[in-house]
C-alpha positions in Angstrom: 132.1 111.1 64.9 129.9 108.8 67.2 131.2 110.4 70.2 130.4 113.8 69.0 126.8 112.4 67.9 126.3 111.3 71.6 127.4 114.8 72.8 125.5 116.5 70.2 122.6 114.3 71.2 122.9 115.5 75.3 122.6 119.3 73.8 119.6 118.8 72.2 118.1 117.1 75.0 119.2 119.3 77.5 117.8 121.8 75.6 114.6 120.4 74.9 113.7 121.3 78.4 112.2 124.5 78.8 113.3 124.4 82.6 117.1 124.1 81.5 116.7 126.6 78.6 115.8 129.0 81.4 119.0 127.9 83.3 120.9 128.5 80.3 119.6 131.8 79.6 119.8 133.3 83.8 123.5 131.5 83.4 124.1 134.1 79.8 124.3 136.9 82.4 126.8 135.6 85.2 127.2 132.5 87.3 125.1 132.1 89.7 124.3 129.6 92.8 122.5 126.7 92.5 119.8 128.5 95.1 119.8 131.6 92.8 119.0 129.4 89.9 116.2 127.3 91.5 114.2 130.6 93.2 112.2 131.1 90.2 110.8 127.6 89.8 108.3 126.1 91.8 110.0 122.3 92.6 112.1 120.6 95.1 115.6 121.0 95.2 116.3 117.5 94.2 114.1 117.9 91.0 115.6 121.1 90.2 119.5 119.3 90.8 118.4 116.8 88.0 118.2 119.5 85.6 121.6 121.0 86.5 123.1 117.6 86.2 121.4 116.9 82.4 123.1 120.4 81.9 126.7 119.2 83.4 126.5 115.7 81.3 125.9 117.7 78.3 129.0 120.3 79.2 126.6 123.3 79.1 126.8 123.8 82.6 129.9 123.3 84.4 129.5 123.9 88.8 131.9 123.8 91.7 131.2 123.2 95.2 132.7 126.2 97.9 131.8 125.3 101.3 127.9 124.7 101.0 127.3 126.7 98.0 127.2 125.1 94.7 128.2 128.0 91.8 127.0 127.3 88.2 128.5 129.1 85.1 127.4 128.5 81.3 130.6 126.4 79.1 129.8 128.3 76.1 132.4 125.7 73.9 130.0 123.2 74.4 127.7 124.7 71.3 130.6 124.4 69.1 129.5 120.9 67.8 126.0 122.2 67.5 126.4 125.3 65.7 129.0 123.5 63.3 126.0 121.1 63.0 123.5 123.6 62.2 126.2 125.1 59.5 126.1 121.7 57.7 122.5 121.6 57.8 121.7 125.2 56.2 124.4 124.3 54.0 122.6 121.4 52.9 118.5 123.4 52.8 120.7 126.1 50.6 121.3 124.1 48.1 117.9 122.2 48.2 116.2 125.2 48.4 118.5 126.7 45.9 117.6 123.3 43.4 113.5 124.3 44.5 114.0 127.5 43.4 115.3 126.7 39.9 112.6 123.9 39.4 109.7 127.0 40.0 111.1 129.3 37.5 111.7 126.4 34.7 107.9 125.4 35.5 106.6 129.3 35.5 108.5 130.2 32.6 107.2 126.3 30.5 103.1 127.7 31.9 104.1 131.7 30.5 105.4 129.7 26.9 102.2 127.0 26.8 99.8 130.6 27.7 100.9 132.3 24.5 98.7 132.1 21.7 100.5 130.6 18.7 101.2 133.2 15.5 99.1 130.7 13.4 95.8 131.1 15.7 93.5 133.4 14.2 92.4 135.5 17.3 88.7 136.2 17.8 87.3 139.7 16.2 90.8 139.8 13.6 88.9 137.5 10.8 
């Protein structure tokens, strides 16, 4: 469970980047080089490697060398642990929100029953 934590934890923070979300989502639509990937940003290629490499450590990105070129490709398995995550967590808000919910309408329907005149109250103008 700590393991898949720690893992968990390198997908969040490799994702927290907008830089490697945009790496991500270029890397949805086919593999690509790591020159391909780094032409839209404006940084050194040494800057730009550290953000593939946060992406590799987290298994999002997974890159072989051929010659000279460097060719990325997304590891799509490597959101398994985080969408099973998210699952447990709307599980969990459901039935909180689910519990709010319930807690509204009791207090809604205790305010409609205190609004009601009683049958005993003599009502203005029916004297």
């Amino acid at each position: 469970m700590a393991n898949q934590l720690s893992r968990l934890d390198q997908i969040f923070a490799a994702l927290a980047d907008p830089t490697r979300r945009a790496i991500v989502m270029r890397l949805c639509a086919g593999e690509a080089s790591v020159g391909e990937l780094a032409d839209p940003f404006d940084m050194a290629l040494p800057s730009f490697m550290k953000h593939i490499h946060a992406l590799e450590t987290s298994g999002l990105v997974l890159s072989e060398k051929s010659g000279r070129v460097r060719t990325c490709r997304l590891s799509p398995d490597a959101l398994v642990g985080a969408e099973y995550w998210f699952q447990q967590q709307r599980a969990v808000w459901e039935v909180r929100l689910d519990r709010f919910e319930a807690y509204v309408m009791k207090l809604k329907k205790e305010r409609a029953g205190a609004k009601r005149p009683s049958r005993t109250t003599k009502r203005k103008g029916f004297e």
